[in-house]
C-alpha positions in Angstrom: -14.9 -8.3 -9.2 -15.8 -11.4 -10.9 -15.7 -15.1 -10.2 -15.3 -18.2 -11.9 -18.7 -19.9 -12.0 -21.0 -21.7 -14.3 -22.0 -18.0 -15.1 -19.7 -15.3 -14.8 -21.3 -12.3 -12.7 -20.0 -8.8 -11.7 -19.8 -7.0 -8.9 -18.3 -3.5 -8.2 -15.6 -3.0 -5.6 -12.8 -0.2 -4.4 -9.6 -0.6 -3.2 -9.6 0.2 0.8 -5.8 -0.8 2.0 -2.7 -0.1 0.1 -2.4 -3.4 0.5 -4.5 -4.6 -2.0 -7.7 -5.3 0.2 -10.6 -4.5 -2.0 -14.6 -4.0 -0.7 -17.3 -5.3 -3.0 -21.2 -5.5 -3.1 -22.4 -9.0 -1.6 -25.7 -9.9 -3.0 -24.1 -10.9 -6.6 -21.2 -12.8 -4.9 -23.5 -14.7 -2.6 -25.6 -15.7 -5.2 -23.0 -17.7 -7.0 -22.2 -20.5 -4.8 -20.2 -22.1 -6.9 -17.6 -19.6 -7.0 -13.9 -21.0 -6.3 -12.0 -18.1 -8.0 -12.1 -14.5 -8.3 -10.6 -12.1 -10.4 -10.8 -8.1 -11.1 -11.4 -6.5 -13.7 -9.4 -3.0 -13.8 -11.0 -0.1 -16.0 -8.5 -0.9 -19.4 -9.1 -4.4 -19.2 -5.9 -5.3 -16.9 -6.7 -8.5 -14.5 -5.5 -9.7 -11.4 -6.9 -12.8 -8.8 -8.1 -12.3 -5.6 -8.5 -13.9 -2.5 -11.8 -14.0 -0.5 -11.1 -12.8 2.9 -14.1 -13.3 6.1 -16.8 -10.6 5.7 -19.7 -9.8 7.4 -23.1 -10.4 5.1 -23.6 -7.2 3.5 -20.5 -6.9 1.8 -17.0 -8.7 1.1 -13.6 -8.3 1.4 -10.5 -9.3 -0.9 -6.8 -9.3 -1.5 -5.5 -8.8 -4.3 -3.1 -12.4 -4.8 0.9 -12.0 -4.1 1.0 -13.5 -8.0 -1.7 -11.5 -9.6 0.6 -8.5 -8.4 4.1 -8.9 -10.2 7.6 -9.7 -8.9 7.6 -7.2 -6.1 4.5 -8.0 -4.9 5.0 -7.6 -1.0 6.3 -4.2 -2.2 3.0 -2.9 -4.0 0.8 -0.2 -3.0 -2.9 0.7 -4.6 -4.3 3.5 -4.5 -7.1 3.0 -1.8 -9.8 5.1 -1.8 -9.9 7.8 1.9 -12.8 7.3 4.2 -14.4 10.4 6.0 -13.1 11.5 8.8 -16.5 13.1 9.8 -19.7 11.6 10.3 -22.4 12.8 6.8 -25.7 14.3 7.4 -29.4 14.4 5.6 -29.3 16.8 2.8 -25.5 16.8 2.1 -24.4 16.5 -1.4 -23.1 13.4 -2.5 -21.2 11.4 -5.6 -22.2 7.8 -6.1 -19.7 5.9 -8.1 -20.0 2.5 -10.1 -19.1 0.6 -12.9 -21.8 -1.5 -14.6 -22.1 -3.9 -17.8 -21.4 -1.2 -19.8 -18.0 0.0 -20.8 -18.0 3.0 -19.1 -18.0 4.6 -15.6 -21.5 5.6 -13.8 -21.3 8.6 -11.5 -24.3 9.9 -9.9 -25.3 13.2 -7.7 -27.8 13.3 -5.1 -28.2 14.3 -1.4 -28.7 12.2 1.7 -32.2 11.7 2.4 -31.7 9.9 6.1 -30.2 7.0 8.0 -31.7 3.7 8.6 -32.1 1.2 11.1 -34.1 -1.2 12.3 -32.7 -2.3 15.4 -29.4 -2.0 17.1 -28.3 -5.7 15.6 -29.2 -4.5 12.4 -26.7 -3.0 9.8 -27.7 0.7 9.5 -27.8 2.3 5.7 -27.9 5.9 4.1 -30.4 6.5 2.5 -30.0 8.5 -1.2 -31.4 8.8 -4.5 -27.1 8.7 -6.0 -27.3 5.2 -5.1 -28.7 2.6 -7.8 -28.3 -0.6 -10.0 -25.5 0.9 -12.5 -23.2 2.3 -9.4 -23.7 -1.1 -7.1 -20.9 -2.0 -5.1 -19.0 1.5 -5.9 -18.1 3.6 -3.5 -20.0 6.7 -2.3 -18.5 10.1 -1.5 -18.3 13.4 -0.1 -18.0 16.3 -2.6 -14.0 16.0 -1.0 -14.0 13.0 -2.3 -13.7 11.7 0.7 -15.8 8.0 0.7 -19.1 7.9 2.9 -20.1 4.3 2.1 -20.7 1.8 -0.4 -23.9 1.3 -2.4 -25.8 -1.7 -1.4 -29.0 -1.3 -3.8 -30.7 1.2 -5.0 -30.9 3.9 -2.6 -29.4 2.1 -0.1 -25.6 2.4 1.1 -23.6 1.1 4.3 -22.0 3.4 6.1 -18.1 3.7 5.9 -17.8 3.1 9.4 -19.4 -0.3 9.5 -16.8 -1.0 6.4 -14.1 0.6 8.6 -14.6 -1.6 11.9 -15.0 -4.8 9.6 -11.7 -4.0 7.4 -9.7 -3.3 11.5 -11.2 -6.7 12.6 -9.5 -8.3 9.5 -6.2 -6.3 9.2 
């Protein structure tokens, strides 16, 4: 995900809807505050525009635009990524994801270390050393493949359930 700013910045994201919604990192995005546009970036260099859609603070929404998508665009599917169905735990095995300046994609491996929270109005986070800078914004997974979360910083990732309530709330 990338906007159209005095700088252009980056921000990794994963489709979470068949219908083109996609969930990217925040921090980059609300940094630029200039942004008035947004476009993807697939892997192969294809591009498409998006539409910001309301988000809570830690991470944002968007849909992909009817024009970015082709003729039949109220027709398209994506292939959106499938949350866990069951809840992960410390020590578990898990696949960070992420796609960073470079050309290339950035998996990492690591195990959940433990959940955290500072109060109950706070956002809770996973804590695990898969998450970091290169894989920001990607998602995180089960060794089904099955997504946990997204990375938030490193070490940190919010819980696919908090992404799950916030993508109902919008549909």
């Amino acid at each position: 995900v990338g906007g159209q700013t005095d700088k252009p910045f980056l921000s990794g994201g994963f489709f979470v809807s068949p219908t083109g919604i996609i969930v990217a990192d925040s921090a980059a995005i609300l940094a630029a505050t200039s942004t008035t546009s947004y476009q993807a970036v697939f892997i192969g260099g294809q591009t498409a525009s998006l539409k910001r859609l309301e988000s809570p603070p830690n991470f944002i929404f968007f849909k992909l635009a009817d024009s970015s998508a082709g003729e039949d665009s109220k027709n398209a599917t994506w292939s959106a990524l499938t949350f866990a169905k069951t809840p992960i735990s410390i020590g578990q095995t898990v696949v960070a994801l992420g796609f960073s300046n470079r050309a290339d994609v950035n998996v990492s491996v690591g195990i959940v270390s433990s959940f955290l929270s500072t109060d109950a109005s706070s956002t809770p986070v996973i804590m695990t050393n898969a998450a970091s800078l290169e894989n920001q914004g990607g998602p995180l997974m089960n060794i089904k493949g099955e997504v946990v979360g997204i990375s938030k910083e490193p070490g940190l990732v919010i819980p696919i359930e908090v992404i799950a309530a916030a993508l109902a709330a919008i549909k």
